[in-house]
C-alpha positions as CSV (number, residue, x, y, z in Angstrom):
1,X,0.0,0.0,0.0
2,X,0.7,3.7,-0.2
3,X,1.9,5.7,2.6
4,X,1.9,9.5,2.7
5,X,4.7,10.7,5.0
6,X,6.3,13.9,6.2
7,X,10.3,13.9,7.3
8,X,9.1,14.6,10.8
9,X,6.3,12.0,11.4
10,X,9.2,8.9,9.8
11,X,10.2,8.0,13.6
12,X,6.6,6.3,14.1
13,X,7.5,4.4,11.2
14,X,11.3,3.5,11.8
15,X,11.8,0.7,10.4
16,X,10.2,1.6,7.3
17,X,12.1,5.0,7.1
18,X,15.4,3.1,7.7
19,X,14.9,0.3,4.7
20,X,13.5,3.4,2.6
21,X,17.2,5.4,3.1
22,X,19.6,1.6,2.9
23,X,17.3,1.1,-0.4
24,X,18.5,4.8,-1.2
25,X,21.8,4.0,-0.5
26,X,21.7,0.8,-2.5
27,X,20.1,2.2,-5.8
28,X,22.4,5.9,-5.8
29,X,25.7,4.6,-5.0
30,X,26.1,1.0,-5.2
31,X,24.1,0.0,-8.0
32,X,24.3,3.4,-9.9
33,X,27.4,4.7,-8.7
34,X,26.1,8.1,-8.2
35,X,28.5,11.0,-5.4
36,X,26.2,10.5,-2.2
37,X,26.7,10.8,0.9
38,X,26.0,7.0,3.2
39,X,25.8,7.4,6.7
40,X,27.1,4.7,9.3
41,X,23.7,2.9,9.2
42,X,24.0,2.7,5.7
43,X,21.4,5.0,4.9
44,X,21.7,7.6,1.8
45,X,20.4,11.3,2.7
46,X,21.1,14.4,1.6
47,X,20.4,18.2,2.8
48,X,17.0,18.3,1.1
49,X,15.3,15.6,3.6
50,X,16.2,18.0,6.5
51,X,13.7,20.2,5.2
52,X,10.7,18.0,6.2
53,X,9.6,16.6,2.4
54,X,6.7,14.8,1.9
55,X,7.7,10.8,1.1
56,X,5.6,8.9,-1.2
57,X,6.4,5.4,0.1
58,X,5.3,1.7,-1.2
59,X,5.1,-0.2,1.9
60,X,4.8,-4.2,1.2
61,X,2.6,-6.1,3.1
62,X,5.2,-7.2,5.6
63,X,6.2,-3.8,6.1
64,X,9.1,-3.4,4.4
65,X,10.1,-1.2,1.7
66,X,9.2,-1.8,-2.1
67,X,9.8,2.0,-3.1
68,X,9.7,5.6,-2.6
69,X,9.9,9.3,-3.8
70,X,10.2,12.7,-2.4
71,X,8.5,16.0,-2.8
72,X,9.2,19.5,-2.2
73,X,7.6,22.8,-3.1
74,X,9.9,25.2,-5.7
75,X,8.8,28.2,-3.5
76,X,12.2,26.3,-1.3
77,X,15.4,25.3,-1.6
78,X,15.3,22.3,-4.3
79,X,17.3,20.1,-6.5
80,X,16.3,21.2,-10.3
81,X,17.5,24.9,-8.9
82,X,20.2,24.8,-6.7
83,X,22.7,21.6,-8.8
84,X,20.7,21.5,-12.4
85,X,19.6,25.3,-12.9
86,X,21.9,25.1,-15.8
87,X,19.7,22.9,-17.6
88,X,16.7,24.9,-17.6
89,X,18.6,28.2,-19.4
90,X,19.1,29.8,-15.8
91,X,15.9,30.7,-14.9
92,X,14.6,29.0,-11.7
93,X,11.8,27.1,-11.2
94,X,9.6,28.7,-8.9
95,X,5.9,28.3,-8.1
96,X,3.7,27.5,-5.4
97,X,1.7,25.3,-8.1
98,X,4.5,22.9,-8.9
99,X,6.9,21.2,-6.7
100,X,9.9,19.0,-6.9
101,X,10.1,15.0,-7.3
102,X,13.2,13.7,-6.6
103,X,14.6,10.6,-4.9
104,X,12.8,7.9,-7.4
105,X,13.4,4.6,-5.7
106,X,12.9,1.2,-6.0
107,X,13.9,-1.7,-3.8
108,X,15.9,-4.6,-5.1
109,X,13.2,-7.9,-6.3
110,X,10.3,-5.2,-5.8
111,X,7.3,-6.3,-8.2
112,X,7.0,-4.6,-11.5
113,X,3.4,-2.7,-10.0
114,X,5.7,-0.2,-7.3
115,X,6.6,2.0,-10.4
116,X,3.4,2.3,-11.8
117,X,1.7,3.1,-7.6
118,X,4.5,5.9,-6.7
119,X,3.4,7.6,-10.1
120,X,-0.5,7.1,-8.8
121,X,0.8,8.6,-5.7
122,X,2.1,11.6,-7.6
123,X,-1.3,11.8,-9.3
124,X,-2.8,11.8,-5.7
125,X,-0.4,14.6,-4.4
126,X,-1.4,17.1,-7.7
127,X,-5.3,16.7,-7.3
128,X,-5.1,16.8,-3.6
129,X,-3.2,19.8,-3.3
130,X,-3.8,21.7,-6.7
131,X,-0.7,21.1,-7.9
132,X,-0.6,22.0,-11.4
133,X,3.1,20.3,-12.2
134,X,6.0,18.1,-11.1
135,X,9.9,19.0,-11.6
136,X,12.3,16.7,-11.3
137,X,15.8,15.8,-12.3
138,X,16.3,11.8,-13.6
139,X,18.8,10.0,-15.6
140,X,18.5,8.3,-18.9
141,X,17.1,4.8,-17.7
142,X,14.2,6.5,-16.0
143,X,12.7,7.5,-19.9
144,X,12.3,3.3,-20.3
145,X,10.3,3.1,-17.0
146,X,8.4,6.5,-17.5
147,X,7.1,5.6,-20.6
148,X,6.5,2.0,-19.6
149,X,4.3,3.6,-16.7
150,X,2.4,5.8,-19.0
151,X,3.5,8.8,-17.6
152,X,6.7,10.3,-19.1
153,X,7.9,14.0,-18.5
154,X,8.3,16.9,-21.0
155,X,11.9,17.3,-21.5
156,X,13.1,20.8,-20.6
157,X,16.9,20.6,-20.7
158,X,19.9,17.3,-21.0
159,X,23.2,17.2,-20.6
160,X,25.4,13.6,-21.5
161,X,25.3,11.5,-23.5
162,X,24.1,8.1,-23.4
163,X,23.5,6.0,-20.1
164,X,25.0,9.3,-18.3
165,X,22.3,11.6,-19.7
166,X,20.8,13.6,-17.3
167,X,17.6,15.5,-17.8
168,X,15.2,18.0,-16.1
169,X,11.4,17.3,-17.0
170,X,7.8,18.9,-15.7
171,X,4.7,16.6,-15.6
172,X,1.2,17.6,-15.5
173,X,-1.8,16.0,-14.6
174,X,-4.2,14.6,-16.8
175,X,-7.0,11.7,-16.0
176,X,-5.9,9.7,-18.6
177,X,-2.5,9.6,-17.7
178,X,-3.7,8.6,-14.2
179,X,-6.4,6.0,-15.3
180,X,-3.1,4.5,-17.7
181,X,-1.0,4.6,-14.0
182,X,-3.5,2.8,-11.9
183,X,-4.5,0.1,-14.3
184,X,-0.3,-0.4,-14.5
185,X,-0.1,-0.6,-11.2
186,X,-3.0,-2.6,-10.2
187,X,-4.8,-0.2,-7.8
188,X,-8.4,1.1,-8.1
189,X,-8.7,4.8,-8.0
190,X,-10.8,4.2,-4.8
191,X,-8.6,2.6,-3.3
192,X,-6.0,5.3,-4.2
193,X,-8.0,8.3,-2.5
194,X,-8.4,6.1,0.8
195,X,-4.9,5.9,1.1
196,X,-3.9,9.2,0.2
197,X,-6.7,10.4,2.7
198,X,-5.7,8.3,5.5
199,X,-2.4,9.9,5.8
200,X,-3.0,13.1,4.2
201,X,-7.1,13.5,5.3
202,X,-9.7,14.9,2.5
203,X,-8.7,18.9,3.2
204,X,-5.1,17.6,2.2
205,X,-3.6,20.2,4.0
206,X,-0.6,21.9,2.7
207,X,2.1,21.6,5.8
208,X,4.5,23.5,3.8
209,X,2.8,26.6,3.9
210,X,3.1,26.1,7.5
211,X,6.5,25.4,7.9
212,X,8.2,27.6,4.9
């Protein structure tokens, strides 16, 4: 199932939180080979989760890990405009209607359905809080699983070639590309909302505007 998380409520979930970061830790550096930084417990985390992001997390039925993502709003600190600015012609992205996606992540043997759900999840996040688009920053084997998902990003700027291409996209919501999601990932769209509601409630009250 889906759980809707902020940095600060993770400890009443630690073991979850901690398999989410080692699964990090295991996609990012070991198995991608990407400059991260690995605590002692083997957990990958960066300055952005100190700033209390909301975590889209695929929690398998014995509680463990199967996959996750991250959000932030662009009126902050995020990725696509403090490291990758460059590839969207200098000109920052910044807009209370559109936040950030990083952190894609999916756990080693996870079924081929965890994609497809963190993607629903997105969905979930945009009509819950009016978002209107997602930024994010991915590398060239994400464009395979995007498009297998049925939910691929317009391209705004690359830079590598090859398997070491690295782009910025923007995604926007549509019901088709969320009725495509949910039938890839095996979920009902009522099933969807009760999740997102659970964790989130039906007001889906934006914490960020709280917190800055």
């Amino acid at each position: 199932m889906l759980r809707y998380l902020y940095a600060d409520q993770l400890h009443h979930h630690p073991e979850l939180a901690h398999a989410m970061f080692r699964d990090r830790a295991d996609q990012f550096q070991t198995r991608l080979g990407w400059d991260v930084s690995v605590n002692q417990n083997g957990e990958e985390q960066d300055q952005y989760d100190e700033l209390n992001p909301l975590y889209v997390i695929w929690e398998e039925p014995n509680g463990g890990h199967g996959g996750s993502m991250r959000f932030l709003p662009t009126t902050g600190p995020v990725m696509v405009n403090d490291i990758f600015g460059h590839l969207t012609g200098g000109s920052p992205i910044c807009s209370p209607l559109i936040w950030e996606c990083t952190r894609f992540c999916l756990a080693r043997g996870t079924s081929s359905n965890v994609a497809a759900a963190l993607m629903l999840g997105g969905g979930e996040i945009m009509t819950g809080f009016g978002i209107q688009h997602f930024a994010g920053v991915f590398d060239e084997r994400m464009v395979r699983i995007y498009k297998a998902i049925g939910s691929s990003p317009e391209i705004l700027g690359s830079e590598g070639e090859g398997r070491d291409r690295i782009s910025v996209g923007l995604w926007e919501y549509s019901s088709q590309a969320q009725a495509r999601v949910a039938s890839r990932a095996g979920v009902s769209a009522e099933l969807s909302r009760l999740w997102f509601a659970r964790d989130i409630g039906g007001s889906a009250r934006n914490r960020f505007a709280l917190t800055g």
